[in-house]
N, C-alpha and C positions, 0 to 999 in steps of 0.2 A: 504494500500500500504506500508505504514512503517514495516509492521509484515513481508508482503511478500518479503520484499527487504533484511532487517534484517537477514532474516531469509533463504533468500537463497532460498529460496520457489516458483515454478511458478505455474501459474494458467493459464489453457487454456481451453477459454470458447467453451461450445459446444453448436450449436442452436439443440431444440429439439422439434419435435411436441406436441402441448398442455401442452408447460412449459412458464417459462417465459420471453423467446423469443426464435422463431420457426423459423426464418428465418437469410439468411446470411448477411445479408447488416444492421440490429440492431445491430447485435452484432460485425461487425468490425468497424460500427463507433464508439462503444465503446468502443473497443479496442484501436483504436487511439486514442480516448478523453482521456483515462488515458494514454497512451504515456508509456510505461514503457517495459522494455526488458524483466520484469519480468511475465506480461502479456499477450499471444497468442490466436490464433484462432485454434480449433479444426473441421477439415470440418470430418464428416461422415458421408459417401458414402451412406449408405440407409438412410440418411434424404437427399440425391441428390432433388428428386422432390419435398420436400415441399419447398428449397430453388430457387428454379426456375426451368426454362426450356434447360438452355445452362450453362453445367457442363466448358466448357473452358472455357467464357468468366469469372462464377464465382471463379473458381479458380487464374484467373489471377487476378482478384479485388481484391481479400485474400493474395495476394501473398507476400506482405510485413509483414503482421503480423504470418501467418502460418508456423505453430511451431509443427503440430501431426495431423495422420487421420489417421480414424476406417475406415475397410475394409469387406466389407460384400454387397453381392448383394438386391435388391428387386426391385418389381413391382412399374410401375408408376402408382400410384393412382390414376395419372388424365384421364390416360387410358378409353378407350372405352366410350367417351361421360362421363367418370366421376363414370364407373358401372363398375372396374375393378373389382370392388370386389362385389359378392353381398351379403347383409346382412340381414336375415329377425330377426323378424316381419318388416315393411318396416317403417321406420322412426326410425331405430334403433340406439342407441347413442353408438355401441359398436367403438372400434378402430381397424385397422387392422395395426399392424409394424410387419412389415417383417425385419431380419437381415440374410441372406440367402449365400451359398456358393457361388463365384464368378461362372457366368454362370447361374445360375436358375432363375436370374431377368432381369431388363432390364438398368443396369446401363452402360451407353458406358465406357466399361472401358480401350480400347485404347486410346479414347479421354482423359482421367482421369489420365491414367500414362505417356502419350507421353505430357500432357500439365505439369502435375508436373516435368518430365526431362527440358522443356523448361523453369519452372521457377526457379530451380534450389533449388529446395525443398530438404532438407539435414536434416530431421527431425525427430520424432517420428510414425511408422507405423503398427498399431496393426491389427490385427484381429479381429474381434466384431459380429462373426457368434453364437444367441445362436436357432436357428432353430434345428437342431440336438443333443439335447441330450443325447439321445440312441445312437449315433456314435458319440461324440464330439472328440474322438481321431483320427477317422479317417477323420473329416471335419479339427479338426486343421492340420493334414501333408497337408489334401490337399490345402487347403488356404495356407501355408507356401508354397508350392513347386510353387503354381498361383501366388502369389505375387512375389517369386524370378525370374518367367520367364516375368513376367513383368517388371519387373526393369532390368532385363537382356539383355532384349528385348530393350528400350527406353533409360536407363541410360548408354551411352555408354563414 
């Protein structure tokens, strides 16, 4: 904390699947446990469902330490009994992360930008689609131009 302070430097933790924390609620109480302005929470939108089930109520929990969020659609894993995806051979340890253009998953994302206006979220908003590599210029306009009519839309 003294480098980070010192040094002007912030750090905004992201929960990630099968890192070393995956979900929302570890990593803002350790955010408050270190207390420090220099210190934030990073929500991104395609890790929505490993951090739970109701994207408003967890963006309001975040709401005092959120500082930045990645924007990118996917699929709820826990989907279809759990077989959104299927994977053989069958006990397969593969991963499925999807980082996807807004629209192609299933992230409610009126809920997501109509809750971030209500908490008055003034922050860092990226983009974090890498599904399209063979088109990433044309998925970044179009995530730019989604992202602007949603804020256009909500942030009145």
């Amino acid at each position: 904390m003294p480098i980070l302070e010192r040094e002007s430097i912030n750090l905004h933790i992201e929960p990630h699947p099968e890192d070393w924390v995956e979900t929302l609620q570890p990593s803002v109480d350790l955010i408050r446990t270190v207390n420090s302005e220099r210190v934030k929470f990073l929500y991104c939108t395609p890790h929505t469902f490993y951090f739970g089930d109701d994207t408003v109520a967890m963006l309001k929990e975040c709401a005092d330490v959120l500082a930045h969020v990645h924007i990118a659609d996917t699929f709820n894993h826990k989907g279809s009994s759990g077989l959104r995806y299927i994977v053989n051979p069958p006990g397969s340890a593969a991963r499925v992360h999807q980082h996807l253009n807004i629209g192609q998953g299933e992230v409610p994302w009126d809920d997501f930008y109509r809750t971030l206006a209500e908490i008055g979220f003034d922050g860092i908003m990226t983009a974090c689609v890498f599904a399209w590599e063979e088109k990433a210029d044309e998925s970044g306009r179009f995530m730019r131009a989604e992202m602007q009519r949603y804020i256009d839309t909500y942030f009145k």
